[in-house]
C-alpha positions as CSV (number, residue, x, y, z in Angstrom):
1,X,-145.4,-217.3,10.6
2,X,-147.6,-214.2,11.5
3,X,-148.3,-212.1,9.0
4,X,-147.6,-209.2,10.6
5,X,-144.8,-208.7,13.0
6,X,-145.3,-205.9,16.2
7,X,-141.8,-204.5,17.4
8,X,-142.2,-203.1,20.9
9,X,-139.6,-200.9,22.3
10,X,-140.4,-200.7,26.3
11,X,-139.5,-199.1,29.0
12,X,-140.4,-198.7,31.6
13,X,-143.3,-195.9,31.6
14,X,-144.0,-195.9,28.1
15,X,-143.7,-198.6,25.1
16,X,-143.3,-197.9,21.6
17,X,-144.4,-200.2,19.1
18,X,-144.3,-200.5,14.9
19,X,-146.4,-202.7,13.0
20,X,-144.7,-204.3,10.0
21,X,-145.5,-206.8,7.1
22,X,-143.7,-209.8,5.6
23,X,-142.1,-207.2,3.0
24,X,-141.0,-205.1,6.2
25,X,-142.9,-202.0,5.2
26,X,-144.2,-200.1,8.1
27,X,-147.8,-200.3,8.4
28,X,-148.1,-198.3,11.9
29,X,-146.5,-196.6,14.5
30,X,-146.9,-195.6,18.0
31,X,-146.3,-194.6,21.8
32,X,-148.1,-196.1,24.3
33,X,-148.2,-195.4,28.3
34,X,-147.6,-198.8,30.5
35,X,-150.4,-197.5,32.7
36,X,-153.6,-199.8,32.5
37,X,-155.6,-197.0,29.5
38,X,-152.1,-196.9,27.5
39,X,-151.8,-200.5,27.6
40,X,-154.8,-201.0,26.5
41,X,-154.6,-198.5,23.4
42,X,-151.9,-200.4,22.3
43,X,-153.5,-203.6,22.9
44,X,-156.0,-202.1,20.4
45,X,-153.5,-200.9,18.1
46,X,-152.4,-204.3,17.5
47,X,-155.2,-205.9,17.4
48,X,-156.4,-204.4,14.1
49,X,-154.6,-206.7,12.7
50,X,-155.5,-210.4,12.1
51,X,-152.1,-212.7,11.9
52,X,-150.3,-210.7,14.1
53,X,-146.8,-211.6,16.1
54,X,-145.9,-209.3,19.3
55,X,-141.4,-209.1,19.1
56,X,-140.5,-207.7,22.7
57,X,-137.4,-206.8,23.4
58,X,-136.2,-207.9,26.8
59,X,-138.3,-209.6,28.0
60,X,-136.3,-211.1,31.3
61,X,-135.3,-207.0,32.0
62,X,-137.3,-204.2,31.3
63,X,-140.0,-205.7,28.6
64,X,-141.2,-208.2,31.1
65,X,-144.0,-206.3,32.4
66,X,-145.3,-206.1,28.9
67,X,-144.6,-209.3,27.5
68,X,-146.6,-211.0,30.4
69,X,-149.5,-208.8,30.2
70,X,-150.1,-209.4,26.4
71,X,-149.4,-213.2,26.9
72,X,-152.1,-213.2,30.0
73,X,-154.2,-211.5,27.4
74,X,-154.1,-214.0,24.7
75,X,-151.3,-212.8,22.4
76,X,-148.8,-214.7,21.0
77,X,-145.1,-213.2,21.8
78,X,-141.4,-213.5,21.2
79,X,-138.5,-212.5,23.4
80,X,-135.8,-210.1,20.9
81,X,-132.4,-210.3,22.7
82,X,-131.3,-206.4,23.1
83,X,-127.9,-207.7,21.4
84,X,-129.5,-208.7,18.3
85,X,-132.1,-205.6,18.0
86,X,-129.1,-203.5,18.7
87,X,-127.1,-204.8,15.2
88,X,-130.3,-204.9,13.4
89,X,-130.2,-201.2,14.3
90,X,-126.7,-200.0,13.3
91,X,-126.9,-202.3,9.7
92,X,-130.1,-200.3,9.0
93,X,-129.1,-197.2,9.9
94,X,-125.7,-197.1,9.3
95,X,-124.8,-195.3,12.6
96,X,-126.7,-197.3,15.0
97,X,-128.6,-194.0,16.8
98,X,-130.5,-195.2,19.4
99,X,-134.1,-193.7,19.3
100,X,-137.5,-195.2,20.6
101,X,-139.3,-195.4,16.6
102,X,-135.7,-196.8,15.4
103,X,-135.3,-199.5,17.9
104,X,-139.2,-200.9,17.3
105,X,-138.4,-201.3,14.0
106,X,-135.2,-203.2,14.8
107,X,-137.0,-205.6,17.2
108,X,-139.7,-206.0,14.3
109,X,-137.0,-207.2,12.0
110,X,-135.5,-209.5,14.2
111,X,-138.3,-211.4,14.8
112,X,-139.2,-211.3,11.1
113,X,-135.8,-212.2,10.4
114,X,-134.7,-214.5,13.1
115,X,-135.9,-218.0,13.4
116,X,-136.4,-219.7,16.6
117,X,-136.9,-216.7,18.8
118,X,-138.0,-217.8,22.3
119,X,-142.0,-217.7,23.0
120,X,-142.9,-216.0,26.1
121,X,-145.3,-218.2,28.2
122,X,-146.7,-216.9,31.4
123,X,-144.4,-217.0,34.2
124,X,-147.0,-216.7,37.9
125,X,-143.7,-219.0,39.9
126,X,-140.8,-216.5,39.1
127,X,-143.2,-213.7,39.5
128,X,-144.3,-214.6,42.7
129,X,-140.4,-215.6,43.5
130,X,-139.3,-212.0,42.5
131,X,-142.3,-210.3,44.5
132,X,-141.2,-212.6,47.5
133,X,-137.6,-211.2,46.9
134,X,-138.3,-207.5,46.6
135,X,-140.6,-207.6,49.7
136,X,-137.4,-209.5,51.8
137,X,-135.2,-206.9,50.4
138,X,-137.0,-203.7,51.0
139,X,-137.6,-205.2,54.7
140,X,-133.6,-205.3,55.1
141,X,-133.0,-201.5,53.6
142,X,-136.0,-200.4,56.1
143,X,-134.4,-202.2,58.9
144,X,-130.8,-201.2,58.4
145,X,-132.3,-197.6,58.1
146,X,-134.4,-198.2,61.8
147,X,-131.0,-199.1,63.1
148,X,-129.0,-196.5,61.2
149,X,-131.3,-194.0,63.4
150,X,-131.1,-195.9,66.5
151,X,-127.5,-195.5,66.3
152,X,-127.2,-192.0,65.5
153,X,-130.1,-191.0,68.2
154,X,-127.9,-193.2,70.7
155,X,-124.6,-191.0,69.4
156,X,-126.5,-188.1,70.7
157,X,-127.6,-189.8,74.2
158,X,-124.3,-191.4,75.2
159,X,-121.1,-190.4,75.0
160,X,-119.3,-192.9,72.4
161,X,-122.3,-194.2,71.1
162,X,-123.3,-197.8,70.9
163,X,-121.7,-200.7,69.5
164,X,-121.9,-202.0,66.0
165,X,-123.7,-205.3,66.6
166,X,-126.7,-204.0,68.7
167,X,-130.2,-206.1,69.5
168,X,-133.1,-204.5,70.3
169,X,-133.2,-205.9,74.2
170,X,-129.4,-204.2,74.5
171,X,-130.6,-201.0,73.1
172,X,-133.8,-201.0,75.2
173,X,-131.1,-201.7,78.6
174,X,-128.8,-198.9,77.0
175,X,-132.1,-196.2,76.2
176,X,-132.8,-197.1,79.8
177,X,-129.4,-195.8,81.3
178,X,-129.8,-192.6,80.1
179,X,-130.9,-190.0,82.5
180,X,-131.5,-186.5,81.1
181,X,-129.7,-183.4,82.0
182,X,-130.6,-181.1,79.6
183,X,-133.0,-180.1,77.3
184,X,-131.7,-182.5,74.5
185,X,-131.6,-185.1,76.8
């Protein structure tokens, strides 16, 4: 077991971290931008210490940025379930306030605390999967928008409109029916 345990709190601009021994007294704090010189501070902050453990919370949602980018750096890091950082965090404070300093120490506890977390390990397939997912879906969005404005430019043009289920050869024939009359036209 590390000696010291870093609880990171990310999100998705910034990432707060705590820095806590065995005995779970607080040894350092801080914020940290996500951006490639934040990052890097906080790389540094952590590094100052020898047996160290990174505890990321989320790290299938919102801390996966951050977990990957210390495990392609060399760190060793855990995964902290929000569910389990989220009742460290009420039975230390008693009325579970969610605030960014608060919930890095909860994720520091857990992993102190919990045996058998998960161990991130680089992930290139599902990140290239997930790349190869967001580029299909923002190509749908931009073509149901390119289509969105065909249909309302061909409102304008024809009376009625087009239909619903409209190629781009039965646009083209219905563009080419139109004969202006005015200055709209």
């Amino acid at each position: 077991m590390a000696r010291v345990i870093i609880g990171v709190d990310p999100h998705k601009r910034s990432a707060t971290i705590e820095v806590i021994n065995e005995r779970e007294r607080t040894l350092a704090q801080g914020r940290f931008g996500t951006d490639h010189d934040g990052y890097q501070a906080m790389l540094a902050a952590g590094r100052r210490h020898k047996e160290r453990l990174w505890a990321v919370e989320g790290c299938n949602g919102i801390g996966r940025h951050v977990a990957q980018r210390l495990v392609a750096d060399g760190e060793t890091v855990v995964d902290v379930p929000a569910k389990l950082s989220a009742r460290a965090r009420v039975f230390s404070t008693g009325q579970g306030r969610k605030t960014d300093p608060v919930d890095a120490h909860s994720v520091a506890v857990v992993a102190l605390r919990t045996p058998g977390l998960r161990q991130v390990t680089v992930d290139d397939t599902s990140v290239v999967l997930r790349l190869l997912v967001d580029r299909r879906d923002q190509l749908g969005r931009t073509r149901t928008d390119i289509v969105s404005r065909l249909h309302h430019l061909l409102l304008e043009l024809i009376p009625g409109g087009a239909k619903k289920d409209l190629s781009a050869q039965q646009a083209r024939a219905l563009l080419n029916t139109v004969r202006p009359r005015d200055l709209a036209g």
